[in-house]
Backbone bond lengths (Angstrom), bond angles and torsions (degrees), N, CA, C in turn:
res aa  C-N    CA-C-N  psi(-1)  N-CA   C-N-CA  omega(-1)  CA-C   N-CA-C  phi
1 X - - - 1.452 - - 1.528 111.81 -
2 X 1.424 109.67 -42.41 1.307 117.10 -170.72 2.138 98.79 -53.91
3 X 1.056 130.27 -44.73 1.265 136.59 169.95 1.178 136.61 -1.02
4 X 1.935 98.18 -50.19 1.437 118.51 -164.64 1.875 99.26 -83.66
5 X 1.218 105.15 5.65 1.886 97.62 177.90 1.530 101.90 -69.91
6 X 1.405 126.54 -33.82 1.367 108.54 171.70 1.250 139.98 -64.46
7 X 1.497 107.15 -25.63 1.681 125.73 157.74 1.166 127.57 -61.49
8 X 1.187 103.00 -54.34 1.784 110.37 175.39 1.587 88.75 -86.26
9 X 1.113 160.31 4.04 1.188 132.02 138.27 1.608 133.95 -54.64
10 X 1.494 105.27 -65.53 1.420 125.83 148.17 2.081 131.83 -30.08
11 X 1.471 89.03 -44.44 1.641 106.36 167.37 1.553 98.63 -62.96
12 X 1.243 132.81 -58.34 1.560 142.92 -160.71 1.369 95.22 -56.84
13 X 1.628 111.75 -61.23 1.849 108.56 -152.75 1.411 92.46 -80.78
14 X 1.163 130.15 -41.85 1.943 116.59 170.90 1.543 107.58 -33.40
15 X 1.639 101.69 -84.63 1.476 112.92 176.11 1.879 112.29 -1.98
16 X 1.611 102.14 -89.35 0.905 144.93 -153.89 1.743 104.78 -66.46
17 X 1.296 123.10 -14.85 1.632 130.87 -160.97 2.255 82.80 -125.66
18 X 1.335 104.21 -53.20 1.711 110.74 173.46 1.689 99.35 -31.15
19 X 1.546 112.97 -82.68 1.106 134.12 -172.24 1.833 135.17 -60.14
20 X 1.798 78.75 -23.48 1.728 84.24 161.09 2.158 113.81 -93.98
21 X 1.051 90.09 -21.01 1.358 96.67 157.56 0.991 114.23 -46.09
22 X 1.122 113.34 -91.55 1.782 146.58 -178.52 1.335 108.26 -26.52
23 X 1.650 125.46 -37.33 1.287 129.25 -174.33 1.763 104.59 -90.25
24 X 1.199 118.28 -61.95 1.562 116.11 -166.43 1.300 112.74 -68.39
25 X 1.413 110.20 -21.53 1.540 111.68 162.47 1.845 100.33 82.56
26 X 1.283 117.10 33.64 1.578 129.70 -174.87 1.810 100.97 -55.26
27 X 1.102 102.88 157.94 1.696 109.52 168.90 1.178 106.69 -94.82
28 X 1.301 131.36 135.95 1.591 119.67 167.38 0.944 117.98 -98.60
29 X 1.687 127.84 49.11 1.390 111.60 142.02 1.709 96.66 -139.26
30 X 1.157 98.28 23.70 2.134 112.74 171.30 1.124 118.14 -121.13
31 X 1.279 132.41 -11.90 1.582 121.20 162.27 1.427 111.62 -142.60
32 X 1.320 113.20 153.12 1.275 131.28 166.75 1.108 127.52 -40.96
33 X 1.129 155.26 120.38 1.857 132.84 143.06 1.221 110.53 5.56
34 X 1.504 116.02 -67.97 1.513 111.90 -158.28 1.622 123.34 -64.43
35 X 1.430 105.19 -21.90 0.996 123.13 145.65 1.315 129.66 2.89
36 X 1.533 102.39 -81.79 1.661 119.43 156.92 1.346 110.60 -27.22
37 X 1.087 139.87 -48.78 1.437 143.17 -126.56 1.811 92.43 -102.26
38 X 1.533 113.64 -1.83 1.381 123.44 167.92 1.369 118.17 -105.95
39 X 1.602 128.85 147.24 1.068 116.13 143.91 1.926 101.32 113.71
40 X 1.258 132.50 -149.91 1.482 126.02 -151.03 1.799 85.30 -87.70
41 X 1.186 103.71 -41.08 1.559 103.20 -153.13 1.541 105.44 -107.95
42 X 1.391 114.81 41.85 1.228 121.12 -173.95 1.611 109.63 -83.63
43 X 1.323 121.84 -57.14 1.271 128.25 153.97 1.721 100.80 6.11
44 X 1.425 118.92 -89.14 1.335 131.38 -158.13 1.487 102.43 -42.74
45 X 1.387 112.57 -69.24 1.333 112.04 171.46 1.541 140.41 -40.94
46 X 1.235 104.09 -26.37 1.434 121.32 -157.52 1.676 81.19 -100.10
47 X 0.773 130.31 -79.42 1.822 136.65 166.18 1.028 101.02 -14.76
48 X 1.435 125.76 -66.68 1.510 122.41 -163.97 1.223 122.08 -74.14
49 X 1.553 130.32 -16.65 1.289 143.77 -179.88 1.806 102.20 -91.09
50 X 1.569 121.14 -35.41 1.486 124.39 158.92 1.084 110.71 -35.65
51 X 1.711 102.69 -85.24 1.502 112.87 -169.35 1.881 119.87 -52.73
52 X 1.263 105.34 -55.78 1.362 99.48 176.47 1.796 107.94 -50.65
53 X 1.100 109.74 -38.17 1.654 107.42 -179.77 1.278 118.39 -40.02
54 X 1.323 85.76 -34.24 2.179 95.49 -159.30 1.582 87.54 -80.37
55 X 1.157 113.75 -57.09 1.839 117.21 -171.94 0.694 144.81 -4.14
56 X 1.840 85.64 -71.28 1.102 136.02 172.34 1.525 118.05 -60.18
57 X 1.368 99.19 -62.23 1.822 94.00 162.65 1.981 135.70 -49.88
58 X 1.697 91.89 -29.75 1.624 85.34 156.02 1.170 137.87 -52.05
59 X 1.459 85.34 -53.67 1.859 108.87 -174.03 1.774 112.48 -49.71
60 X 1.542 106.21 -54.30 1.330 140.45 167.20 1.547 97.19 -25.93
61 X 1.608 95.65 -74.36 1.418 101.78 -176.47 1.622 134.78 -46.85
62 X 1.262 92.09 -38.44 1.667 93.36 179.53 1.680 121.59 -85.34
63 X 1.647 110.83 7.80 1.218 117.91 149.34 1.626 133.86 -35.19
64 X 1.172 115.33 129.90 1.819 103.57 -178.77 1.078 124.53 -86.92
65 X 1.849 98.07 -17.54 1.720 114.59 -172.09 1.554 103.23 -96.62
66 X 1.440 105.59 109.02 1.971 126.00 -173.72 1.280 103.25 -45.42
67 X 1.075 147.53 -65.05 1.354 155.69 173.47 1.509 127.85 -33.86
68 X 1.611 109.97 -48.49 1.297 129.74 162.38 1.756 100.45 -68.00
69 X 1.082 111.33 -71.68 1.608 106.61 -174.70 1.647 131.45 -35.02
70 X 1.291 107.85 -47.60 1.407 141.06 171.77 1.987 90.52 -64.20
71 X 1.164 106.57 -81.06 1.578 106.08 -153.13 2.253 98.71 -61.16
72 X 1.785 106.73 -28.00 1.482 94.10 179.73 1.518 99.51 -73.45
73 X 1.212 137.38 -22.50 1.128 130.41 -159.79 1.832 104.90 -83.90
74 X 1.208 98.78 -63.77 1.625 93.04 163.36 1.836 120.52 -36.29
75 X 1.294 105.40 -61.91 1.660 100.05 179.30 1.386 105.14 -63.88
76 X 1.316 138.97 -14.29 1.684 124.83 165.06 1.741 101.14 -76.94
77 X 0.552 134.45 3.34 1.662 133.57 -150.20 1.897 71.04 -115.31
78 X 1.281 125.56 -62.31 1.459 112.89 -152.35 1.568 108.48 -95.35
79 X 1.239 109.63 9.13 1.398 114.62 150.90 1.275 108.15 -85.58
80 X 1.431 145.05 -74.86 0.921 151.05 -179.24 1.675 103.07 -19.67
81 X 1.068 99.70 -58.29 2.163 117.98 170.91 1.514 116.86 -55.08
82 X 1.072 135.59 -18.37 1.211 161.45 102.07 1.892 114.05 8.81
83 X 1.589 80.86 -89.82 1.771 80.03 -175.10 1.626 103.09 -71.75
84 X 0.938 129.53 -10.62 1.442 136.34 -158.16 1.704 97.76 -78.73
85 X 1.528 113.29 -88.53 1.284 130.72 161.08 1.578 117.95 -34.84
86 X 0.993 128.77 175.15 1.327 147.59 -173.32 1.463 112.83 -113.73
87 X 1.517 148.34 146.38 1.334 139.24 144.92 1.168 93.66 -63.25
88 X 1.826 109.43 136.17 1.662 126.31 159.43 1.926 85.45 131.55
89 X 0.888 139.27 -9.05 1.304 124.85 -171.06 1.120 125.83 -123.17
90 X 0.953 146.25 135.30 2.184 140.92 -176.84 1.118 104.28 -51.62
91 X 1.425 146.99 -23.63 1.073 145.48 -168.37 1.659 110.98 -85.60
92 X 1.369 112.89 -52.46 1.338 133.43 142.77 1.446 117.46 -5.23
93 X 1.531 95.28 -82.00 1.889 122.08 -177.07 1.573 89.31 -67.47
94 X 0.742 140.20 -61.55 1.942 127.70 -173.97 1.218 120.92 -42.30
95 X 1.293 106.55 -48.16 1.674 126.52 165.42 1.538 118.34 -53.55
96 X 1.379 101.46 -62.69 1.311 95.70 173.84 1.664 128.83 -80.67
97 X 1.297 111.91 -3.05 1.753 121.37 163.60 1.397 106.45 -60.24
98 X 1.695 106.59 -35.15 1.425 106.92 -137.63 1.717 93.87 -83.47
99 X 1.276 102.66 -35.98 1.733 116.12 -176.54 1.827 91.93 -85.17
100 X 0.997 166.50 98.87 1.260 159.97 -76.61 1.555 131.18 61.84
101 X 1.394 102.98 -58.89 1.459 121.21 177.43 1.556 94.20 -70.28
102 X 1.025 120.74 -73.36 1.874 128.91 -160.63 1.172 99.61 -65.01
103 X 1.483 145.20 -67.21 1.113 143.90 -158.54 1.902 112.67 -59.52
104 X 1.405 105.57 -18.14 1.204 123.40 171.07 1.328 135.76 -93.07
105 X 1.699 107.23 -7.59 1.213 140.12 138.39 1.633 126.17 -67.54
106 X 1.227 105.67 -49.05 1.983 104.27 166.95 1.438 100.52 -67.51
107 X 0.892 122.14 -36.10 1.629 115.53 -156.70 1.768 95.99 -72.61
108 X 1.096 105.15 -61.29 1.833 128.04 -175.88 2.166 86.14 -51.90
109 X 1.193 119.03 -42.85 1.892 112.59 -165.59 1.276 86.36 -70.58
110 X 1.075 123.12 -52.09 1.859 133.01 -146.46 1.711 94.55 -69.65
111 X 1.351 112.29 -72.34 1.636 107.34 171.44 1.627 124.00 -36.85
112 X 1.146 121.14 -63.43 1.339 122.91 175.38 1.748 109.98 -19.87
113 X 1.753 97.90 -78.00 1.423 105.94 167.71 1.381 135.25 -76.71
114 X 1.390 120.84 34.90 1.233 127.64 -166.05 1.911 88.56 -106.95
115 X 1.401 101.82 148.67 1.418 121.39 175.45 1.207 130.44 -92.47
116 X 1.489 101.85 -39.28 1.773 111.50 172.18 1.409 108.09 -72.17
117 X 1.051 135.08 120.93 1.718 152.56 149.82 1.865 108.48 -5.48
118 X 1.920 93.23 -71.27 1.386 108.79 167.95 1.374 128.58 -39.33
119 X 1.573 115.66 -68.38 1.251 142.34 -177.28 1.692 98.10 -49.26
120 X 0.994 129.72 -33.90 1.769 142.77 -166.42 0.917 116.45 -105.65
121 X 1.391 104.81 -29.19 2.332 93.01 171.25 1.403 97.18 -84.79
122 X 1.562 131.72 -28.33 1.213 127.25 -165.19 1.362 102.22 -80.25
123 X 1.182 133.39 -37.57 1.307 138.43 150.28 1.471 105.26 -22.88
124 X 1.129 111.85 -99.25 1.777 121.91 -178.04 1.235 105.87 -37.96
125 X 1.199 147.33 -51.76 1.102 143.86 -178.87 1.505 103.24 -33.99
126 X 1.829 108.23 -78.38 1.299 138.93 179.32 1.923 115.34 -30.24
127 X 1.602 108.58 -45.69 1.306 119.99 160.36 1.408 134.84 -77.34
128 X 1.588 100.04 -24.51 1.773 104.75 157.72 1.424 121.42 -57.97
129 X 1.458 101.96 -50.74 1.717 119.36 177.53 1.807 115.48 -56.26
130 X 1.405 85.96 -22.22 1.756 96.18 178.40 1.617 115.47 -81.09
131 X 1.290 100.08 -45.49 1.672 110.28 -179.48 1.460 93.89 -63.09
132 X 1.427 124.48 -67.10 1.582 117.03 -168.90 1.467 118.04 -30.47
133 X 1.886 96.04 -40.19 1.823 92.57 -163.54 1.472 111.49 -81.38
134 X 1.698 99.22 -14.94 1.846 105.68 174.09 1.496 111.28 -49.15
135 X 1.899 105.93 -44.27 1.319 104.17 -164.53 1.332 111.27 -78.01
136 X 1.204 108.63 -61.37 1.864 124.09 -172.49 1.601 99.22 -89.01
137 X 1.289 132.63 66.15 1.382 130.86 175.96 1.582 98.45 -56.02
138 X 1.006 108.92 148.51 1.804 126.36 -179.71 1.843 99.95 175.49
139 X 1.605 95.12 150.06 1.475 118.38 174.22 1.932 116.53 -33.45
140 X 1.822 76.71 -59.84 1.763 90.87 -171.94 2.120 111.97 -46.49
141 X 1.479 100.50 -49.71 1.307 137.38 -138.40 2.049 91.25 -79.65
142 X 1.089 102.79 -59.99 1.703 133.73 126.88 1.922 114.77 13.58
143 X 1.696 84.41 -72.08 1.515 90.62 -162.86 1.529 99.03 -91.66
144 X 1.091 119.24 -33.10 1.640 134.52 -169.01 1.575 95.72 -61.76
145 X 1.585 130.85 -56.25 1.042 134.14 -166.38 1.432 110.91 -68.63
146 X 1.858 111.37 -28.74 1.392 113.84 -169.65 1.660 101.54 -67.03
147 X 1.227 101.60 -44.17 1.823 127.09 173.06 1.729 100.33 -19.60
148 X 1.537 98.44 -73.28 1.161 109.05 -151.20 1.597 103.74 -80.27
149 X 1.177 118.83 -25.67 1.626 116.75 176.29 1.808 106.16 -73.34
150 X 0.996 116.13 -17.91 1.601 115.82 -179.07 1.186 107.71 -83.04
151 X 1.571 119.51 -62.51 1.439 122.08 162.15 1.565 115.44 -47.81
152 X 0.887 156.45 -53.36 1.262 163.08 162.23 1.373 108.79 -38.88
153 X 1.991 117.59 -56.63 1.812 103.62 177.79 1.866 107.15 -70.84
154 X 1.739 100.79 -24.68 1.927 79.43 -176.61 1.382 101.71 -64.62
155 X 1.296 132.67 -23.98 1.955 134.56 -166.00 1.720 79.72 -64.83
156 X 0.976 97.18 -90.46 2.189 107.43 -175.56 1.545 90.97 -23.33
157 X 1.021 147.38 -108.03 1.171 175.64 179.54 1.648 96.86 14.94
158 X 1.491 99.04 -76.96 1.589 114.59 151.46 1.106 117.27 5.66
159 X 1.474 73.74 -97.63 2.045 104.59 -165.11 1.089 99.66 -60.03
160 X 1.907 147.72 -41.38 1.617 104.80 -177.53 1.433 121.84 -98.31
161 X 1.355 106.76 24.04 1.606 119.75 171.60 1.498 100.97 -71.20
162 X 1.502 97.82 -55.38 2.144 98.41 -176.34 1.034 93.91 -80.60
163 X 1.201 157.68 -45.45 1.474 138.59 164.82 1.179 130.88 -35.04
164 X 1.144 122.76 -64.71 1.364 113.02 157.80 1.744 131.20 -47.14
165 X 1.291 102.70 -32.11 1.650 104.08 179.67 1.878 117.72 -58.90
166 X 2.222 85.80 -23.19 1.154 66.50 176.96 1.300 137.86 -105.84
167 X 1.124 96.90 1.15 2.034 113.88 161.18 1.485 112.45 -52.90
């Protein structure tokens, strides 16, 4: 049961990043994500990057593989830092490196040892798109990567929900 924190984690920060979109009416190739986390409808965002934070770190947690656990748990920690902090501050940018940096570390552990073909190029793909945005950070580069780490944790997310069911 404990499982479904990655789903309903993932459901939350879509939701919650969908709908703060949807409201401020952002450009996507002129502001950040964090963006959201300013302004009338910040609440949603800032909430939704909390809660999924914490979730996410359950889910994280009940991993068996140390490396994944440790590095998902850190990148829930800098989401969580995320809604916490503000865009405009170092504290902010630390937070959000940190959920960037780590989450690009599970993704990069998880592929390596992943079995399905699919599940593993999309992986690499997902961590190529990550390194690019490390280097050349930009809005566009930004949203594309957020894309692919969401799609990528509901794939993870997924797969060890029925995995586990079936142990």
């Amino acid at each position: 049961m404990k499982r479904i924190f990655g789903l309903v984690a993932m459901m939350v920060a879509s939701i919650s990043v969908i709908v703060s979109m949807l409201l401020t009416k952002q450009g996507l190739t002129t502001h950040y994500i964090s963006n959201l986390g300013l302004g009338n409808y910040s609440l949603i965002f800032n909430m939704g990057m909390i809660t999924s934070g914490v979730l996410l770190a359950i889910f994280f947690f009940m991993n068996k593989e140390i490396l994944i656990k440790i590095s998902g748990i850190i990148s829930s920690l800098g989401l969580i830092g995320v809604g916490i902090f503000h865009i405009g501050n170092f504290i902010h940018q630390f937070f959000a490196s940190l959920f960037f940096i780590f989450i690009g570390v599970v993704i990069f552990l998880v592929s390596i040892n992943q079995k399905k073909s699919l599940f593993r190029m999309f992986g690499f793909l997902t961590f190529f798109v990550e390194v690019i945005l490390l280097i050349f950070f930009n809005p566009l580069i930004e949203k594309i990567s957020s894309l692919l780490i969401i799609v990528w944790l509901f794939l993870y997310c997924i797969y060890m929900f029925f995995d586990g069911r079936k142990k």
